[in-house]
C-alpha positions as CSV (number, residue, x, y, z in Angstrom):
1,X,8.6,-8.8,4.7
2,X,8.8,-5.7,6.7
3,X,10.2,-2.5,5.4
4,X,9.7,0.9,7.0
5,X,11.5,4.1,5.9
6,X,12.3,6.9,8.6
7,X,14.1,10.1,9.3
8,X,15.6,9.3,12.7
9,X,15.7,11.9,15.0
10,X,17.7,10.1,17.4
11,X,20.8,7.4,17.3
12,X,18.6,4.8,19.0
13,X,15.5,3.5,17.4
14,X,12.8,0.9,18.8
15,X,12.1,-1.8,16.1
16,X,8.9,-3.8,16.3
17,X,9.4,-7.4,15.1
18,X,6.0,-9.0,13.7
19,X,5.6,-12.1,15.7
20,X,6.0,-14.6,12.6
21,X,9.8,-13.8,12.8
22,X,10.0,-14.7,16.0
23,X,12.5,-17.9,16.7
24,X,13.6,-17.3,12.9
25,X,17.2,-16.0,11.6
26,X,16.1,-12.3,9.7
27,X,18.4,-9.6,8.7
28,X,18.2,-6.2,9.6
29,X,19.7,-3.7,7.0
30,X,20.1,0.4,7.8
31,X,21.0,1.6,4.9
32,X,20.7,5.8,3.9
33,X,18.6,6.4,0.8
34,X,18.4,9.1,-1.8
35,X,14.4,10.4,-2.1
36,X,15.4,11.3,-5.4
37,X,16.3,8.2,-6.6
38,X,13.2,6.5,-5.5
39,X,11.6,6.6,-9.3
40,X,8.2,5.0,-8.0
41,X,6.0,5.5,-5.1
42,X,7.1,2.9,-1.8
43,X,3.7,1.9,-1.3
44,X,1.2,2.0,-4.1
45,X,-1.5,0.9,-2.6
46,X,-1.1,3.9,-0.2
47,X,-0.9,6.0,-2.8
48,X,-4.0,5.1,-5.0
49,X,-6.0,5.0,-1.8
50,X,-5.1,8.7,-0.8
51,X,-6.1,10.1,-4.8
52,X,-9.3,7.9,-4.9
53,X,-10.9,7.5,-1.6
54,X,-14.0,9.8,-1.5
55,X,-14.7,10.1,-5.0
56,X,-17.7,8.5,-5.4
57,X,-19.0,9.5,-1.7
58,X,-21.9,12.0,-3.2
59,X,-23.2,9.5,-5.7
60,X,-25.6,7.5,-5.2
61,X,-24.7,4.0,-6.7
62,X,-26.5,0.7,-6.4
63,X,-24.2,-2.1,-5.9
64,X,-25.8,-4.9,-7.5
65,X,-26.9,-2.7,-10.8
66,X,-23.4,-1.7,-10.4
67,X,-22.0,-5.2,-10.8
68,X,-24.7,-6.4,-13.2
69,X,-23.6,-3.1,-15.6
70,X,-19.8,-4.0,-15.1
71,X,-20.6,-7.9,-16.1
72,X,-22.9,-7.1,-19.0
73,X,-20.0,-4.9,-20.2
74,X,-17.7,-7.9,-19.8
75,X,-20.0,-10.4,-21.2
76,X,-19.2,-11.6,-24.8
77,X,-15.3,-10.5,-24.8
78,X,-12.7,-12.8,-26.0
């Protein structure tokens, strides 16, 4: 699935097709849409990506006593 939400600036606007639609029927909606009344974010991966990348970039953290700590922690939970 593709979606992509702009603020044309023009009438005419180029659209991309990913090349696994190619040859298939898809649909093509325009529809306008009220920012207001978009009650959670359109991409949340984006979103926790931009508030946690670079947090940890001034520690120093071993990766494998990382994991070992996180699965002792895990260990013996039902």
């Amino acid at each position: 699935m593709l979606r992509e939400i702009i603020i044309p600036r023009e009438r005419e606007y180029i659209l991309k097709i990913p090349g696994e639609y190619i040859n298939k029927t898809i649909e093509i909606l325009v529809l306008p849409i009220d920012s207001e009344s978009l009650s959670e974010p359109l991409n949340k991966d984006v979103d926790i990506i931009k508030k946690t990348s670079g947090i940890l970039k001034n520690r120093s953290i071993d990766p494998v006593v990382w994991q070992r700590d996180m699965r002792s922690e895990w260990e013996g939970r039902s």
